[in-house]
C-alpha positions in Angstrom: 218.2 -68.4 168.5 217.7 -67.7 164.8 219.7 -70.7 163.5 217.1 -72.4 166.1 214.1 -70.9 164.3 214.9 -71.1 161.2 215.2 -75.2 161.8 211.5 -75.2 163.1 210.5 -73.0 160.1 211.8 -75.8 157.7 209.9 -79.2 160.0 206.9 -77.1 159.6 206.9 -76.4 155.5 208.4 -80.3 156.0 205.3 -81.2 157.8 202.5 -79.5 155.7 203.7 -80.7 152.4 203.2 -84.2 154.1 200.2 -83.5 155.0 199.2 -81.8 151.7 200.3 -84.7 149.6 197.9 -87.1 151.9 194.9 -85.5 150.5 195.9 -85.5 147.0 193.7 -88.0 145.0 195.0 -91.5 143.3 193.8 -90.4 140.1 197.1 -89.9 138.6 197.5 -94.4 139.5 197.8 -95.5 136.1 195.2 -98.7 137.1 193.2 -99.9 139.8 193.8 -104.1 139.6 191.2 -105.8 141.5 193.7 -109.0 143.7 192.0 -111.5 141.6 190.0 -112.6 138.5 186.8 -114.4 138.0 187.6 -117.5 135.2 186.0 -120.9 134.4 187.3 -124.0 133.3 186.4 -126.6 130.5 184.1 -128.3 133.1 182.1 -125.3 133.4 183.8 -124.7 137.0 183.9 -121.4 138.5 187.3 -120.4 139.7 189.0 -117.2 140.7 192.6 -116.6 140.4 194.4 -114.6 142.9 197.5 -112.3 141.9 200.2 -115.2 141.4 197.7 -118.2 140.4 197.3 -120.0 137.5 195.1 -123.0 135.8 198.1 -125.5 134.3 195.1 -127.4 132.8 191.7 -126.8 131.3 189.9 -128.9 133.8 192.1 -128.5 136.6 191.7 -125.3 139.9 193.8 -122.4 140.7 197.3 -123.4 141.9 200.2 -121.5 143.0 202.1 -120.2 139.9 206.4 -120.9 140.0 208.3 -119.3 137.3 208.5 -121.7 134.6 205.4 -123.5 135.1 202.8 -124.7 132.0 199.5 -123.1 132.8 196.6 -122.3 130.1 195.7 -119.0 132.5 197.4 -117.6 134.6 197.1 -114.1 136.9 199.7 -111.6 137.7 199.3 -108.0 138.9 196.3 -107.0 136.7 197.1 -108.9 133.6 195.5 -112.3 132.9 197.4 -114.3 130.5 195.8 -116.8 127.9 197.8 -119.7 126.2 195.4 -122.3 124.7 192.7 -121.0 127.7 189.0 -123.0 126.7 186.7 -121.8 129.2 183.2 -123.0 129.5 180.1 -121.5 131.6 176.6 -121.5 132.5 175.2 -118.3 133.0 179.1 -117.0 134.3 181.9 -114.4 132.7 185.5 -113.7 133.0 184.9 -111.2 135.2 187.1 -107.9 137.0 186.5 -105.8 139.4 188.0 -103.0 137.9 190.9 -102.8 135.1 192.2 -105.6 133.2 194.4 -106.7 130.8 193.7 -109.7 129.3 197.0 -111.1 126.8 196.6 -113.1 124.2 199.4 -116.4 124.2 197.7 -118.8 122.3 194.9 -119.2 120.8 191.8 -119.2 123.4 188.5 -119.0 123.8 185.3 -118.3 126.7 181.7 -119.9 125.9 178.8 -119.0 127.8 174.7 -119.4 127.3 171.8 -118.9 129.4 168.1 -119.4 128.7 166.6 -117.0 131.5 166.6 -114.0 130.7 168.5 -111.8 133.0 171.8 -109.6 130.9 174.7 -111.9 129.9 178.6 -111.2 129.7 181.3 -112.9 128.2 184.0 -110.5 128.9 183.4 -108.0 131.9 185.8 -105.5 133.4 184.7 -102.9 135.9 187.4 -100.1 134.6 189.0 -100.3 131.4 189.6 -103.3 129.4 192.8 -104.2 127.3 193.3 -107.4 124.8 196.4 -108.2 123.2 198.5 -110.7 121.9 199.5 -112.6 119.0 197.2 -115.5 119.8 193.1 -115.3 118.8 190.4 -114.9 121.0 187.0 -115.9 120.5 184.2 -115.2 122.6 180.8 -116.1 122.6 177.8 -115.3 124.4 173.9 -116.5 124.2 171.4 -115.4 126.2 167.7 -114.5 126.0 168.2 -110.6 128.1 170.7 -108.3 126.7 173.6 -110.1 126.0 177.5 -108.7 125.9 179.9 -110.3 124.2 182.6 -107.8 125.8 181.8 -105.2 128.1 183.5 -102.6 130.0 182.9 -99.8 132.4 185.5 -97.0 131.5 187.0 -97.8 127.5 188.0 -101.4 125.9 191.7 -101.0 123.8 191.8 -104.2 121.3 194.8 -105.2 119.7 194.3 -108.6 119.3 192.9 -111.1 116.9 189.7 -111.4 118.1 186.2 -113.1 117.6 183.0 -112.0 119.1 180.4 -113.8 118.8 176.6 -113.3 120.1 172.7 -114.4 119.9 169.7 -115.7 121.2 169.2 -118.9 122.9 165.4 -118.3 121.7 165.3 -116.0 118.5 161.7 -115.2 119.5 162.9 -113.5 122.7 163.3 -109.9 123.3 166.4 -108.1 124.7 169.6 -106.4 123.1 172.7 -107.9 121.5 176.1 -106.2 121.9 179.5 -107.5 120.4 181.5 -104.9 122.1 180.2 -102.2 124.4 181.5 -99.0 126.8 179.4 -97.9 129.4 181.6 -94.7 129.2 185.7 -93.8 127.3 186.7 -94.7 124.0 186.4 -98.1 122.2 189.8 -98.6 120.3 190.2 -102.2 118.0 193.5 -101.3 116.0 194.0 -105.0 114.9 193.3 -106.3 111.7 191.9 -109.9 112.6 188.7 -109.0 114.0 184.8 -110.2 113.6 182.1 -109.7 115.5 178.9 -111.2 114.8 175.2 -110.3 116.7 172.2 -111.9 115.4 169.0 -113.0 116.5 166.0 -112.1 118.8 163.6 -109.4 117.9 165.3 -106.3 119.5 168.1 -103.8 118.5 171.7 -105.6 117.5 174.8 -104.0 117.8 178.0 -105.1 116.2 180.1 -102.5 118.7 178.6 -99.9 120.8 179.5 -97.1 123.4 177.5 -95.6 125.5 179.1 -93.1 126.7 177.1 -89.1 126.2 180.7 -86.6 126.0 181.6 -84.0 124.1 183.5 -86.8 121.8 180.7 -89.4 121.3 177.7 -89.0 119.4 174.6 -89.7 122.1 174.3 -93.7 123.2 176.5 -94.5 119.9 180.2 -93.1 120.7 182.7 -92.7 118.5 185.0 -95.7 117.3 188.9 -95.6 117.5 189.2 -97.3 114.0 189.8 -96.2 110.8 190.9 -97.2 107.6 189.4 -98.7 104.6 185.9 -101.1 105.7 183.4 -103.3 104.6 180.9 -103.5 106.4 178.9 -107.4 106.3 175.3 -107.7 108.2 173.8 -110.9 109.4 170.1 -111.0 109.2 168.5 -113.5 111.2 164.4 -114.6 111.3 162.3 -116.1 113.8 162.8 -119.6 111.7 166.2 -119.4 112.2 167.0 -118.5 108.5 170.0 -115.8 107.5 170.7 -114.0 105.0 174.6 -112.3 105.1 174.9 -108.8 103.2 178.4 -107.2 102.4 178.8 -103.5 101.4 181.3 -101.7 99.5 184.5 -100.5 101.0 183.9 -97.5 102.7 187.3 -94.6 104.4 186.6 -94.1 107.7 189.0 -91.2 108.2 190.6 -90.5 111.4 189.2 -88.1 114.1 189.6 -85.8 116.6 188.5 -82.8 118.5 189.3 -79.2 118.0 192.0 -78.2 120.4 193.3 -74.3 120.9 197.3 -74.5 121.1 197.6 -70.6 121.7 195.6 -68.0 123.0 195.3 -64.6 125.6 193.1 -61.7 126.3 194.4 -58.5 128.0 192.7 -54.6 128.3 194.1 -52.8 125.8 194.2 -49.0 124.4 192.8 -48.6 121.0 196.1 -49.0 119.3 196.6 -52.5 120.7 198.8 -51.3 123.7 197.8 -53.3 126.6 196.7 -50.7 129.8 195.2 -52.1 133.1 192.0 -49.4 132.3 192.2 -49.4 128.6 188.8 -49.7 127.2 189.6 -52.3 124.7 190.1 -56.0 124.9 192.7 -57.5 122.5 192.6 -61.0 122.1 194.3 -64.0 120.0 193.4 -67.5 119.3 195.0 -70.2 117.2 193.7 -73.8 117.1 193.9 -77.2 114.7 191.1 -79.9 114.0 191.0 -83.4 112.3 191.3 -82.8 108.4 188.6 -85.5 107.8 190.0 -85.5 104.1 189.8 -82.4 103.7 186.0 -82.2 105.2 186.6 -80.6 108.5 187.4 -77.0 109.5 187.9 -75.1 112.6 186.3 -71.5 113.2 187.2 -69.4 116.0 184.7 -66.8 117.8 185.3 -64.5 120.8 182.8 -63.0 123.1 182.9 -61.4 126.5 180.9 -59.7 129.1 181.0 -57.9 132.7 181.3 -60.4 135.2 178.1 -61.7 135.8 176.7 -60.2 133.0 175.1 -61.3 129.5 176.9 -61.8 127.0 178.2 -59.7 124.0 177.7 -61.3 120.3 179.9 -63.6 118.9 183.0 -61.7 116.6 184.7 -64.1 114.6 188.5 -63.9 114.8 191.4 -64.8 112.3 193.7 -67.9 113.6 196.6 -66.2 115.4 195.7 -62.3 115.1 195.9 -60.1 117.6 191.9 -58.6 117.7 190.2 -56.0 118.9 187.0 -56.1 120.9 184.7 -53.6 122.7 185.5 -49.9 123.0 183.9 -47.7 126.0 184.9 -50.1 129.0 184.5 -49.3 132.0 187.7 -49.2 133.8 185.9 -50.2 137.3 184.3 -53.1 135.9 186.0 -56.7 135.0 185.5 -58.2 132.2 185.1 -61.9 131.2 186.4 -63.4 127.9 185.2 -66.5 126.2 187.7 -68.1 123.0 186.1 -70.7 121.6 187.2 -73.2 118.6 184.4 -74.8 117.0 185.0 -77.4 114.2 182.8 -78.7 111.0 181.6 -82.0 113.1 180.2 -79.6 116.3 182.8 -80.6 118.8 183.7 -76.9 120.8 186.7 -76.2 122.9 186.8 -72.8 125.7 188.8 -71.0 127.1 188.1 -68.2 129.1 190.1 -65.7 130.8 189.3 -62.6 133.2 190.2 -58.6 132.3 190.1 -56.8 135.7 189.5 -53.5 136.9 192.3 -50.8 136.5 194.8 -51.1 139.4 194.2 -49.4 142.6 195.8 -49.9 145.9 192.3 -50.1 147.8 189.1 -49.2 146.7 186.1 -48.8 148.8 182.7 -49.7 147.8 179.9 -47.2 147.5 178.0 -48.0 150.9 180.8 -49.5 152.6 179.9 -52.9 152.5 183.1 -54.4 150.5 186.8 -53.2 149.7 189.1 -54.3 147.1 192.9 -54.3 147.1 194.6 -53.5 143.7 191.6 -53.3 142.1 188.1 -51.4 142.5 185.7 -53.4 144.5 182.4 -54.8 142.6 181.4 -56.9 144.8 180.1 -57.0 149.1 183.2 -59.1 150.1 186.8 -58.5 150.2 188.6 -58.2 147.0 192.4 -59.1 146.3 194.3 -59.4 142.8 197.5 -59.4 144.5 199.6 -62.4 145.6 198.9 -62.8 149.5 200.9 -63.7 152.5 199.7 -64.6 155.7 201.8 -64.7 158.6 199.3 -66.0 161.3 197.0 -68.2 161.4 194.1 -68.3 159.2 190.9 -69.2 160.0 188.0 -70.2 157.7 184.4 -70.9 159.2 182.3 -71.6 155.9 183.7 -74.0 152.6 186.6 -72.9 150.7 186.3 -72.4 147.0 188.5 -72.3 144.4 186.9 -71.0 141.2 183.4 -71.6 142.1 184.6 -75.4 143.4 185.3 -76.4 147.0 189.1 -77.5 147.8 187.5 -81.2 148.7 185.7 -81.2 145.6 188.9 -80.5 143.5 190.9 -82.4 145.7 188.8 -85.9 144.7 186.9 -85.4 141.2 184.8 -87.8 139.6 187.2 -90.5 138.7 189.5 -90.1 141.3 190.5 -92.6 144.0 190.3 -92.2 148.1 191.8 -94.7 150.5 190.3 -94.0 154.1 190.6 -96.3 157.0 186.7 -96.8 157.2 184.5 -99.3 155.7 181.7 -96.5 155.4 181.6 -94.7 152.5 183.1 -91.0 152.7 180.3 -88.4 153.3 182.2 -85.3 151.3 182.3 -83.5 149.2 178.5 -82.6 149.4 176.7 -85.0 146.8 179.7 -87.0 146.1 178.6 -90.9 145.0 181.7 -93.5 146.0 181.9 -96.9 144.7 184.3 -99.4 146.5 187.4 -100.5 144.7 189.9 -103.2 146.4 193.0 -102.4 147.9 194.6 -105.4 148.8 195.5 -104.2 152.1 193.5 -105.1 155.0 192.2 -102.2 156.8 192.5 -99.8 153.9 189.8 -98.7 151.8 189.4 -97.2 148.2 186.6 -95.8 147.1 186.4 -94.2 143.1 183.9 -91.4 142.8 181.4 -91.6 140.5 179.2 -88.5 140.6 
């Protein structure tokens, strides 16, 4: 009978770890390839190449590819390949429905113009975008809206010699010029064969622009994965049609990144440093790095902390990797929260925070009998536990489920994350969710990447 038990026991762990792993997110998918590709030909025809297809010629249609086979494009499992490719369009784009690689063969390049003045793309990928290759790519782009050159939704990597190239179709028209652009992620061009030219019209003209509004990107004008020793050369074009090209000294761009805290804690303490559940210190410790910018850039720690719920203590600047004391006069029934931050010379801040609880108690009652705590005093009107709990019955749960302040659906699927469900509708939770539909290549199956 035990032997029988113990069997059941292990089909039902079996059984919920299945069923856990269903509901974890995609995120962790290192892509999401659309099944096909949006191209044009020489001829200005509009073609899209499904995974396994290819263009042998510039004038000819998608054909089935067999290994071997001459082809001037060609598409397989989310990389379109480019060997002496000369597209042509009116008013079209190589276009993506999410990620794309795009690798360089040959030498190849994608023309497009417009004289309407609705937005125009050269290069358009609705995830992230990644050119490489030995070959050169030139791009060009003219419309009379805004007009991309290259565009992507979630970061463009660039490897690849490369030529951008993009204007007005009427110089006297309004409407944005973009060489590259992000809507959100990093732009990163690490090749050394690269121009990008944007002139004409009577708007604003960017060479390379990201869009994105993080922690890491200076508002609508994101920070650029290059650096290295530049010259920057400007294009000035009038409503005649005359130029004038400018080219600057050599400027450093030094290399960049955010502050990042590789060692930290916060514990009550005694006031010699000896850590005590009720000790009516907090000792604390925080070491982080930053981007030397030459020697420009420095990183200054702070701590500060508060009774749950609080307001906030002042800031007390600590030394990188020593043990510091804060407070005095705690109380040992209240907890405490503890903020570490790492600020650096360029404003970029990094947090950490952790949570000093009450001294230990096996259960604690709350004045007025309206909550109880176990291990700890209670402070709030609910039911407290810092101990590690085991249910051996069922457990029911009538309102949402949180998990440090979030509900388990909403950490389950964060923005960014990927949900296949067997409905065409778009999923209704988490509360306030936005989903935007991705393809699956399976028929029935759904994806859906959350947005908001």
């Amino acid at each position: 009978m035990k032997k029988t038990n113990t069997r059941s026991r292990i089909v039902s762990i079996l059984l919920v770890l299945v069923m856990l792993l269903s509901l974890l997110p995609t995120t962790a998918l290192a892509a999401t390839y659309p099944g096909s590709v949006r191209v044009y030909n020489a001829s200005g025809a509009i073609t899209s190449l499904d995974d396994g297809e290819c263009l042998v010629t510039n004038n000819g249609s998608a054909t089935s590819y067999a290994g071997g086979t001459s082809y001037v494009a060609r598409y397989d499992s989310g990389t379109l390949y480019l060997k002496d490719y000369h597209g042509v369009s009116a008013d079209g784009q190589i276009y993506a429905d999410g990620d794309l690689n795009i690798v360089v063969e040959n030498d190849s390049s994608f023309t497009t113009s417009v004289s309407t003045t609705n937005n125009l793309y050269g290069i358009q990928a609705g995830g992230k975008l990644n050119i490489s290759g030995s070959g050169k790519l030139t791009v060009t782009a003219n419309g009379n809206g805004d007009v991309y050159g290259i565009y992507a939704k979630e970061g463009v990597t660039i490897s690849a010699p490369l030529v951008v190239n993009v204007g007005k179709v009427d110089s006297s028209k309004n409407g944005s010029l973009y060489g590259i652009y992000t809507k959100s992620g990093a732009i990163s061009l690490s090749g050394n064969d690269m121009t990008v030219t944007a002139t004409g019209g009577t708007s604003t003209v960017y060479g390379v622009y990201n869009a994105a509004d993080t922690s890491t990107a200076i508002t609508n004008n994101g920070n650029i994965g290059i650096s290295g020793t530049l010259r920057p050369t400007v294009t000035v074009t009038d409503s005649r049609g005359r130029s004038v090209t400018v080219t600057g000294e050599a400027v450093t761009v030094a290399a960049y990144y955010p502050p990042a805290i590789t060692a930290s804690m916060a514990a009550r303490c005694a006031a010699d440093g000896t850590e005590k559940d009720d000790g009516a210190y907090l000792k604390v410790k925080c070491a982080a790095q930053c981007a030397d910018v030459q020697g420009h850039n420095t990183v200054v720690l702070r701590a500060r902390f508060r009774p749950m719920g609080g307001a906030w203590s002042g800031y007390v600047t600590l030394l990188p990797g020593a043990e510091q004391l804060l407070g005095g006069g705690l109380d040992s029934g209240t907890s405490y929260e503890v903020e570490l931050s790492a600020e650096d010379t360029v404003g970029n801040v990094r947090v950490v925070r952790y949570t000093a609880a009450t001294s230990r108690v096996t259960l604690h009652l709350r004045a007025g009998g309206m909550g109880a705590a176990f291990g700890k005093y209670a402070e709030q009107e609910a039911l407290e536990c810092v101990w590690p709990a085991v249910f051996y019955g069922d457990v029911a749960v009538s309102g949402a489920l949180t998990v440090n302040g979030q509900t388990v659906e909403a950490m389950l699927f964060p923005v960014g994350s990927v949900r296949l469900t067997d409905s065409p509708a778009a999923p209704e939770t988490p509360a306030g969710a936005v989903w935007e539909s991705v393809e699956t290549g399976i028929a029935g199956v759904y994806g859906w990447r959350r947005t908001t």
